[in-house]
DRENNU-307598 format. One line per 4 residues: number of its first residue (from 1); their letters; for each residue y, z, x of C-alpha. Coordinates in Angstrom, 1 decimal, always signed. Each point is the difference from the previous one (the first is absolute). Layout:
REM residues N
NUM> A> Y:Z:X; ...
REM end
This chain:
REM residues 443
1> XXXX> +5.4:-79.0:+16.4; +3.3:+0.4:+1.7; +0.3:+3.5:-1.0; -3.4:+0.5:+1.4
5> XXXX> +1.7:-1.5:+3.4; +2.9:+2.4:-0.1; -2.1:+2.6:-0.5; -2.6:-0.8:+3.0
9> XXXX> +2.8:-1.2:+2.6; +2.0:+3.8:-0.4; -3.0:+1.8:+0.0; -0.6:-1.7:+3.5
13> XXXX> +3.6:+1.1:+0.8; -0.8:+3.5:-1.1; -3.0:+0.2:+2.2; +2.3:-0.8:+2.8
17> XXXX> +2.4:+2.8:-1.0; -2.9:+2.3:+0.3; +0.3:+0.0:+3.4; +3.5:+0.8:+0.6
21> XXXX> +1.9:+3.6:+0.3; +0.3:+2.5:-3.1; +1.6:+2.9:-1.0; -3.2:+2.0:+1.5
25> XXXX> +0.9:-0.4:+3.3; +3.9:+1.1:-0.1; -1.8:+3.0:-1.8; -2.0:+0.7:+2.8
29> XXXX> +2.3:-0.5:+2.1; +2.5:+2.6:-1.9; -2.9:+2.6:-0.1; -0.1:+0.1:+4.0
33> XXXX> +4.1:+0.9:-0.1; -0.8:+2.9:-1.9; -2.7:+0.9:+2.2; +2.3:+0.2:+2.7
37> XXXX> +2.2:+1.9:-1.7; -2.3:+2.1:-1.0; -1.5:+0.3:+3.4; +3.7:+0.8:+1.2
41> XXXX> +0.8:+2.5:-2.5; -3.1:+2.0:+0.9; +0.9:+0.0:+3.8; +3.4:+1.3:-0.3
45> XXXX> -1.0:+2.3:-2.6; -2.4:+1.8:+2.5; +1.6:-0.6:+2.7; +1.6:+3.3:+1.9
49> XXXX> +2.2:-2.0:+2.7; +2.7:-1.0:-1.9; +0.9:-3.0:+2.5; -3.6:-1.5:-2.2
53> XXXX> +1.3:-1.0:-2.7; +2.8:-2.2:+1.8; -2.9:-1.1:+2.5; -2.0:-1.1:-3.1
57> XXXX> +2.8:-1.9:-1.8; +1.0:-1.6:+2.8; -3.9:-1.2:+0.5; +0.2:-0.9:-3.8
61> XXXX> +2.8:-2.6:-0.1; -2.0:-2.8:+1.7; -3.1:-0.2:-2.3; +1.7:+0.8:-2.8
65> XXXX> +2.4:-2.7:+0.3; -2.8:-2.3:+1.0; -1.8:+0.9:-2.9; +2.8:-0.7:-2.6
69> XXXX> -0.1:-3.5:+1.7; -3.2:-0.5:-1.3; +0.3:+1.1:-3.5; +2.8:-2.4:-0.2
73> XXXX> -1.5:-2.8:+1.3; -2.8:+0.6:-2.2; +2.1:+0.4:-2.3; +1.3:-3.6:+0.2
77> XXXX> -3.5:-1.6:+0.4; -0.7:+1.3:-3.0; +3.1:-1.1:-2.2; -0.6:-3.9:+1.9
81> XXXX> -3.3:+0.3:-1.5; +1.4:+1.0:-3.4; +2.4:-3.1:+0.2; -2.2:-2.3:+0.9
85> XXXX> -2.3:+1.1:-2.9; +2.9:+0.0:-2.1; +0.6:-3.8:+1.1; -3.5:-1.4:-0.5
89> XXXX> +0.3:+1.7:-3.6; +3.2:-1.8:-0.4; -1.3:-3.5:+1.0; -3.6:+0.3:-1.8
93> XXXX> +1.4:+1.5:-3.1; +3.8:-0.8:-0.2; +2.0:+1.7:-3.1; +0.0:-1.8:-3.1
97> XXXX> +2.6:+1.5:-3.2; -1.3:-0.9:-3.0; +1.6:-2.6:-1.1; +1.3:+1.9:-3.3
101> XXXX> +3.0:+1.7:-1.6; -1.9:+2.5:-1.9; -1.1:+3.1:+1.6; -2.0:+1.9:-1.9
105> XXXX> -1.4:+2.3:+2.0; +3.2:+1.1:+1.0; +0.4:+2.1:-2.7; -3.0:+1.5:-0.3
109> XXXX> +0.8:+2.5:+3.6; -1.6:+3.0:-2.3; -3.1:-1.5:-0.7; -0.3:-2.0:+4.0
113> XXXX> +0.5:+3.6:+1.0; -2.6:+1.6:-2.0; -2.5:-2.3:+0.8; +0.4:+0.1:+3.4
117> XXXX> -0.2:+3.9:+0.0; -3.1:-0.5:-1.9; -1.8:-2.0:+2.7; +1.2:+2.5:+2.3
121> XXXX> -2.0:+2.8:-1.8; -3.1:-2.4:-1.5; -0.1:-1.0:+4.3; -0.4:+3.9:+0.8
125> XXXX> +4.0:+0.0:+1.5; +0.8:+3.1:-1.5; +2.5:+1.3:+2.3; +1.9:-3.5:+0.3
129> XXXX> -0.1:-0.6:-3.7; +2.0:+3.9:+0.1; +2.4:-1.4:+2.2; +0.9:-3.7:-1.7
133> XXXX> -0.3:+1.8:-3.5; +2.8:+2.8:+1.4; +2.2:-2.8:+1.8; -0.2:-2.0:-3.0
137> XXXX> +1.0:+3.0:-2.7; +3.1:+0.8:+2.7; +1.4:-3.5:+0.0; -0.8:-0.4:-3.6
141> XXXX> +0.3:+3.5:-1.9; -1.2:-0.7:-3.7; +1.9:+2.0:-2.7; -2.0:+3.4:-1.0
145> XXXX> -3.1:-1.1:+2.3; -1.5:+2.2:+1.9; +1.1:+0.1:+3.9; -2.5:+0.4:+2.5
149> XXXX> +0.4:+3.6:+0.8; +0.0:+0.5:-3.7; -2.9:-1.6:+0.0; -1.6:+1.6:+3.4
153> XXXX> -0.2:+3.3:+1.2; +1.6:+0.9:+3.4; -3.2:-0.1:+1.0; -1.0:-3.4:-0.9
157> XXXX> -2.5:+1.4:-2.9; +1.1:-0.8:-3.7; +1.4:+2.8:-1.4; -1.4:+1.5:-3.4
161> XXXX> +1.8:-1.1:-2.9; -1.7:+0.4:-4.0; +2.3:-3.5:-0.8; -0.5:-2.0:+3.0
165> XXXX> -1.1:-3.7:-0.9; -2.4:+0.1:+3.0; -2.3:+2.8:-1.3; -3.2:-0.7:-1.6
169> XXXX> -1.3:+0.2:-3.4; -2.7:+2.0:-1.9; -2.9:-2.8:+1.2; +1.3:+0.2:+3.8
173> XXXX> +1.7:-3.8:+0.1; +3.0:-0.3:+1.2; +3.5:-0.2:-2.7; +1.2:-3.9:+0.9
177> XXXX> +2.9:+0.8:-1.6; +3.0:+0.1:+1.9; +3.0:+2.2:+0.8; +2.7:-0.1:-2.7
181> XXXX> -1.2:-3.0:-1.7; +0.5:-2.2:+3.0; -2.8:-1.8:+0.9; +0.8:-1.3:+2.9
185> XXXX> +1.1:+3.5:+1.6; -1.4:+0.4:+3.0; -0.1:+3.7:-0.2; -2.8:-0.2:-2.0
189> XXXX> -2.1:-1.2:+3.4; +0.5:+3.3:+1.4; -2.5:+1.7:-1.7; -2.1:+1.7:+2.7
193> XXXX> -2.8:-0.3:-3.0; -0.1:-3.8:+0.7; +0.2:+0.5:+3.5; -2.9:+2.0:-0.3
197> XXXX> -2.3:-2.5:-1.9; +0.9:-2.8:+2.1; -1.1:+2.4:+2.9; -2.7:+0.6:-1.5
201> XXXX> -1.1:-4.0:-1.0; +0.3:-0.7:+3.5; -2.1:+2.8:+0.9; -2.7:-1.6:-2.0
205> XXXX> +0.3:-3.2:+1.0; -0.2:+0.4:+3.7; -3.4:+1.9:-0.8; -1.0:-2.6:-2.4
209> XXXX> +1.2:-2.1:+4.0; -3.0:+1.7:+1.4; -2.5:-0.5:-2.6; +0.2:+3.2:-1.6
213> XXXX> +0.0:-0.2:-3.5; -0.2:+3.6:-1.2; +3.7:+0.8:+0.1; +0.6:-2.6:-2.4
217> XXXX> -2.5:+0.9:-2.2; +1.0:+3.5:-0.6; +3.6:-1.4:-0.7; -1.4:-2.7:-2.7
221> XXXX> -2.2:+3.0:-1.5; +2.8:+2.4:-0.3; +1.9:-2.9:-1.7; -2.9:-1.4:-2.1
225> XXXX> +1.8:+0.6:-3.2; +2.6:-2.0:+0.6; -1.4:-2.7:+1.9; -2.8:-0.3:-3.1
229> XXXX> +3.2:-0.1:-2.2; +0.9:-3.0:+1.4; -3.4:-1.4:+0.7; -0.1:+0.1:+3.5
233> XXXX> -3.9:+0.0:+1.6; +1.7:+1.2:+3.2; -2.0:+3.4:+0.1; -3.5:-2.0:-0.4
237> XXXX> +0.7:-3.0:+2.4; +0.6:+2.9:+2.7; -3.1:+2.0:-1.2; -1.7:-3.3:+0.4
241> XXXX> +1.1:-0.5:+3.2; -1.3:+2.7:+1.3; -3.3:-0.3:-1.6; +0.1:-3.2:+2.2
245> XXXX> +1.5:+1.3:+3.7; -2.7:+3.2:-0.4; -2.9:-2.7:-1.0; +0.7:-2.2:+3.1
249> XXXX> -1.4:+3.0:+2.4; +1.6:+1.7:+3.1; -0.2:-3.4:+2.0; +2.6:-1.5:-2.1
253> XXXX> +2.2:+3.0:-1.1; +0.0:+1.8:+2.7; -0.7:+3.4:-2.1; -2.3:+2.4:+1.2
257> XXXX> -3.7:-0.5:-0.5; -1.4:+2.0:-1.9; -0.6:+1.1:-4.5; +3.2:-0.9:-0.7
261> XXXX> +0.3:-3.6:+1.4; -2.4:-3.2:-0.1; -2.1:-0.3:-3.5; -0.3:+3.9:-1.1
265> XXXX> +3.5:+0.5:+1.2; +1.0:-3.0:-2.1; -3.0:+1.1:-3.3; +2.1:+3.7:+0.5
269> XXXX> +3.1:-1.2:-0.6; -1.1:-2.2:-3.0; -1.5:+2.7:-1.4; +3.2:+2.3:+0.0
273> XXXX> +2.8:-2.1:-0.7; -1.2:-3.2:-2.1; -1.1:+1.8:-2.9; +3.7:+0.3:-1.1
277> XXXX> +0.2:-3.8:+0.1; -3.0:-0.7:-2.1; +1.5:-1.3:-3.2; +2.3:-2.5:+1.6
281> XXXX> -1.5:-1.5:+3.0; -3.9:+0.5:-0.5; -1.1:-3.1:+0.4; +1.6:-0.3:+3.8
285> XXXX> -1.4:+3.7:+0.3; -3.3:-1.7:-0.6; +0.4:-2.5:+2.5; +0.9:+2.5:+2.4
289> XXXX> -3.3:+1.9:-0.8; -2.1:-3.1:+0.4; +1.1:-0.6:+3.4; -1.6:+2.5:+1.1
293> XXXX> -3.3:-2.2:-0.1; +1.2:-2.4:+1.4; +1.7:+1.9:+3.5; -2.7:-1.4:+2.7
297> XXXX> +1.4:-3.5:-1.0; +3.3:+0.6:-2.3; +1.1:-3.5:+2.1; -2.5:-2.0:-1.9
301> XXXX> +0.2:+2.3:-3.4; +2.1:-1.3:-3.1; +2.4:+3.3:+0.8; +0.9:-1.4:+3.6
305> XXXX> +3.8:-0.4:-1.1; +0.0:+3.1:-1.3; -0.6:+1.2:+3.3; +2.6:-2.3:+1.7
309> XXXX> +3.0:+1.7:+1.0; +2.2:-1.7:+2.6; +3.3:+0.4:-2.0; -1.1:+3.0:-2.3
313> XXXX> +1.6:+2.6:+1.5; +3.3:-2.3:+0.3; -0.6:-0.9:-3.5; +0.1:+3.7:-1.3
317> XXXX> +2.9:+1.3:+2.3; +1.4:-2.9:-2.2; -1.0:+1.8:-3.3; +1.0:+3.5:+1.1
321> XXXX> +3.6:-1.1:+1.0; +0.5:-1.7:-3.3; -1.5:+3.0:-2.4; +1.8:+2.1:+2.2
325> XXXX> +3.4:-1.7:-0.4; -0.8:-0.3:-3.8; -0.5:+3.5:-0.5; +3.6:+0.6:+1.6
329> XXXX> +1.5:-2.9:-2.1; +0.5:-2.3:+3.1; -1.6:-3.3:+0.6; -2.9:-0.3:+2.6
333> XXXX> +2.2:-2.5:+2.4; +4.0:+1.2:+1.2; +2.5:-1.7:-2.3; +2.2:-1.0:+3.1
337> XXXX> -2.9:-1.6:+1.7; -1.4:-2.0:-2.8; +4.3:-0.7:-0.7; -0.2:-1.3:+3.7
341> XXXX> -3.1:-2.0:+0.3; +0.6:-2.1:-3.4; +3.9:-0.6:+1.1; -1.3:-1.3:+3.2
345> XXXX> -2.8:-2.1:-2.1; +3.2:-1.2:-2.1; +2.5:+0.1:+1.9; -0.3:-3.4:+2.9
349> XXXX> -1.0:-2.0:-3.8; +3.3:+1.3:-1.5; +2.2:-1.0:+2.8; -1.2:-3.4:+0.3
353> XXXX> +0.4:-0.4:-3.7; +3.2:+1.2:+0.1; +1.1:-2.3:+2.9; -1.4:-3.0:-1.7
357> XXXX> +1.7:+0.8:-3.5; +3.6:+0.9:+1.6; -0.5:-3.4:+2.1; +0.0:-2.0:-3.4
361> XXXX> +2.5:+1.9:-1.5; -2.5:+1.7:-2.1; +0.4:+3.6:+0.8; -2.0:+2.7:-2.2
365> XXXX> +2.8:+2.2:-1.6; -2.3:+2.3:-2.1; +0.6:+3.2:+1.4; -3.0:+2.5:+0.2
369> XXXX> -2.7:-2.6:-0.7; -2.0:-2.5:+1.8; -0.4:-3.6:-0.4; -3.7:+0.0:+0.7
373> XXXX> -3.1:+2.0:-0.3; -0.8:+1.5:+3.7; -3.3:-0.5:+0.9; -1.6:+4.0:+1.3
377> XXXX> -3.3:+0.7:+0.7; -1.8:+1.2:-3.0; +0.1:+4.0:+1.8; +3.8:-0.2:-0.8
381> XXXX> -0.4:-1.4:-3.8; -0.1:+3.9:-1.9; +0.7:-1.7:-3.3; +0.5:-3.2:-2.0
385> XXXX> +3.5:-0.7:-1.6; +1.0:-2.6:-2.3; +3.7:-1.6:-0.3; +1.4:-2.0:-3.2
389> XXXX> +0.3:-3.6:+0.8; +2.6:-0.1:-3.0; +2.1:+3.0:+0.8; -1.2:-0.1:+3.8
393> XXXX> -0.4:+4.4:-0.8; -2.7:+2.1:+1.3; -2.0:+1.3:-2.7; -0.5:+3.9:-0.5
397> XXXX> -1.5:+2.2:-2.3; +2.8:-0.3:-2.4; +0.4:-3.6:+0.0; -3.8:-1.0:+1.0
401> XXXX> -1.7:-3.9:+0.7; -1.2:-1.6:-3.0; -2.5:-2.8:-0.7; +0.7:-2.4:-2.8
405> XXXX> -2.7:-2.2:-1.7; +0.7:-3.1:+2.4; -0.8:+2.3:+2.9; +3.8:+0.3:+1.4
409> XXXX> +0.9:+3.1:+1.3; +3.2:+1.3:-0.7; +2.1:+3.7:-0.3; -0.2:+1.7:-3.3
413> XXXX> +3.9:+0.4:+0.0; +0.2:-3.9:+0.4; -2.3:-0.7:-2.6; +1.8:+1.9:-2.7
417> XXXX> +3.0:-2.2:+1.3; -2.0:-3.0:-0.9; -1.0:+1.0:-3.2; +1.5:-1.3:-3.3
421> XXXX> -0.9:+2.4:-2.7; -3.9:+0.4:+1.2; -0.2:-3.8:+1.7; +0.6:-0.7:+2.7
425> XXXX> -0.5:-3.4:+2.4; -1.3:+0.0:+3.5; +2.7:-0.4:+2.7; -2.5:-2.1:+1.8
429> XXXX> -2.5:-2.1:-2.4; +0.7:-1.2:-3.6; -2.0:+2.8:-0.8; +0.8:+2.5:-2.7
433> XXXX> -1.0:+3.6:-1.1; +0.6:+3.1:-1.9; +1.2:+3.1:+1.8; -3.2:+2.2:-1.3
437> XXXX> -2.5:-2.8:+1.3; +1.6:+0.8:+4.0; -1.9:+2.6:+2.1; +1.0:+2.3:+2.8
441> XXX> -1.7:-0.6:+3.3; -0.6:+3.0:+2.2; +0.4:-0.8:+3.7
REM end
C-alpha cells in the first residue's frame, strides 16, 4: 500500500512536470538561428553592392544575439525541470545498496552485456544494438573474436564468409553457435541474418496489430515442418482464426463484401486449407462446420465461444512470437527483461531480509545462493528444480533427485553416501531401504 502511495503522489508530480519547458523549445528556438543565417547568407550571396553584406551583418547582430538568449534560457528551464524530476525520484524512491558483500553479477559483465544487446535487437533497436555491441568490443577486445568491421562490411552489410558462425544451415535456422567457442561473444549478434528475422517478426506482428492474419500464416506454412516437429498447432489456430474473422461478415472485419468474406468467404477458405489439418484437429474442424447452422443465432448456439474473440488476436501474436523465437533458439520473452522484472519482484523481500538478519547478527554468508524461495508469478517459473536437503546441491542430470520407500526426496550422489553396502537409513525417519528399491523422479 505504501508503494502504491509512492507511486500515485510522483505520478501527480510528473503531471505537473508536463507542463514545464523541454528540450523542444531550445530546438526551435536554434532552428530560427539557422534560418537567419541562412536567410543572410543568401542576401550577401546575391547581393551586387558590396556595402550589402556589411549592411546585412550589421542588421543581423541584434536578433541573433536575442535569439541565442532564448535557446539558453530554454535551455535552463529545461535542466530545472530535469532536476526537479531528478529530486522527486530521489525522495519517492531513495537508493538502497544491497545490504551484501557478494556481488555476483559483477562478474558476469559478458553475459549483462549480451543480454542487453539482445533486447536491443528482440525490441527492433538494430542500429543501437550496432553501436553498444561496437563500444563494448572496443573497451573490451576478446582474444581471436571477431571485431566489428571484421564482422561488418564498410557498408554495414555482413560480409560473405563460408566459416562465419552467423550463417545458416542446410534447413534455413540460424547456427547458435558462437564465435571462437565463446558464447558470450557478442560478435555473434552481428549477424545481419538475425537482424533480418527479427525484422521480419516484427513485420508480422504489427499486421497480425491490424487483424491481418495472412502474413503469419504463410510464415507458419513455410515452417510447418518444424513447428509439427515440435508439436506446435500454431499454423491451425491461425487457419482457425481466420475461418472465424471471414465468418463474422464485413460489419465486423471490416473486409470487403463480397465471395470471399462472410459465410462462403469463410466455407472457401475451409475448403482450401483445412484439409491438411484433417488427421489432427478434425473434431474442432467439425465444430467449425456445424456453425455454419447455427450463424442467424451463433450467440445462443453451443459454438458461441468458439466465436468469441476479444483477446484472440492478442492471444496468437502471443503464439507467433514464441514459435518464432523457438525456431531461432531464443526464448519468446527478452532475458534482460524477465532478469529485471523478477529482481525487482525479489529484490525489496531480499533487502528487508537482509536488514533483519544483519540486525541480529545473523547475516547470510552463503555466497551465490538464497536463503529463501522467491515467490514469481507462475509466467516466470520455466522449470522445476530440486536441491538436496542433505548436501544442500542442486540436482542435475548426472547426479539426479531420488525417492526412497518412506517418500524422502534426496540427490542420488547423497544417497550412495548413505548407503552401507546396499542399506541404507533415512536421514529423516527411522526408515530404511535398499539402494535398487529408490526411484528417480523427473521434474
Amino acid at each position: 500500500m505504501e508503494a502504491k502511495q509512492k507511486l500515485e503522489s510522483l505520478l501527480d508530480e510528473l503531471s505537473k512536470f508536463k507542463r514545464l519547458p523541454r528540450l523542444s523549445a531550445a530546438a526551435r528556438d536554434v532552428d530560427k538561428i539557422i534560418d537567419l543565417l541562412s536567410d543572410a547568407r543568401h542576401q550577401i550571396a546575391g547581393a551586387m553592392d558590396p556595402h550589402t553584406a556589411s549592411l546585412t551583418m550589421t542588421k543581423l547582430q541584434n536578433p541573433v544575439k536575442t535569439a541565442f538568449d532564448k535557446v539558453n534560457d530554454d535551455l535552463k528551464a529545461a535542466s530545472s525541470a530535469h532536476k526537479k524530476v531528478g529530486r522527486a525520484l530521489d525522495k519517492h524512491f531513495p537508493l538502497k545498496e544491497l545490504p551484501t558483500d557478494n556481488d555476483d553479477m559483477g562478474r558476469q559483465l559478458s553475459l549483462i552485456n549480451r543480454a542487453i544487446a539482445m533486447h536491443l535487437l528482440r525490441e527492433g533497436q538494430f542500429s543501437v544494438a550496432s553501436t553498444f555491441i561496437g563500444e563494448v568490443q572496443a573497451k573490451t577486445p576478446q582474444a581471436g573474436a571477431a571485431t566489428f568491421d571484421e564482422t561488418m562490411g564498410e557498408d554495414g552489410d555482413e560480409e560473405d564468409d563460408d566459416d562465419d558462425d552467423n550463417d545458416t544451415d542446410a534447413d534455413g535456422s540460424l547456427d547458435r553457435a558462437t564465435s571462437h567457442g565463446d558464447e558470450y561473444d557478442l560478435s555473434s549478434l552481428h549477424s545481419q541474418e538475425l537482424q533480418d528475422r527479427f525484422a521480419e517478426m516484427y513485420r508480422i506482428l504489427q499486421e497480425l496489430k491490424a487483424h491481418n492474419l495472412l502474413p503469419a500464416i504463410q510464415w507458419a506454412r513455410e515452417n510447418s515442418v518444424e513447428l509439427e516437429a515440435r508439436g506446435s498447432n500454431l499454423e491451425f489456430e491461425l487457419s482457425k482464426l481466420q475461418f472465424v474473422w471471414l465468418f463474422k461478415g464485413p460489419a465486423v472485419n471490416g473486409l470487403p463484401d463480397d465471395q470471399n468474406n462472410g459465410l462462403s468467404g469463410a466455407l472457401a477458405y475451409a475448403r482450401d486449407h483445412f484439409g491438411r489439418f484433417q488427421a489432427r484437429h478434425l473434431r474442432e474442424i467439425q465444430q467449425l462446420a456445424s456453425a455454419m447452422v447455427f450463424a442467424p443465432n451463433l450467440a445462443a448456439s453451443p459454438y458461441q465461444h468458439i466465436f468469441s474473440i476479444p483477446t484472440a488476436f492478442t492471444d496468437v501474436s502471443a503464439s507467433f512470437t514464441r514459435e518464432f523465437c523457438s525456431l531461432l533458439g531464443l526464448s519468446a520473452e527478452s532475458p534482460l527483461y524477465l532478469a529485471v522484472t523478477a529482481g525487482a519482484l525479489a529484490l525489496p523481500r531480499l533487502i528487508k531480509y537482509m536488514l533483519a538478519t544483519r540486525s541480529k547478527g545473523t547475516e547470510w554468508t552463503t555466497a551465490g545462493e538464497l536463503p529463501f524461495e522467491t515467490p514469481l508469478p507462475e509466467s516466470m517459473l520455466f522449470h522445476s528444480i530440486f536441491v538436496c536437503p542433505v548436501s544442500k546441491e542442486q540436482t542435475t542430470e548426472v547426479n539426479p533427485p531420488m525417492v526412497i520407500p518412506c517418500g524422502h526426496m534426496l540427490a542420488r550422489d547423497t544417497l550412495q553416501k548413505l548407503c552401507k553396502g546396499n542399506r541404507f537409513k533415512c536421514p529423516y525417519c527411522p526408515s530404511e531401504g535398499l539402494m535398487r528399491d529408490a526411484r528417480r523422479v523427473v521434474l
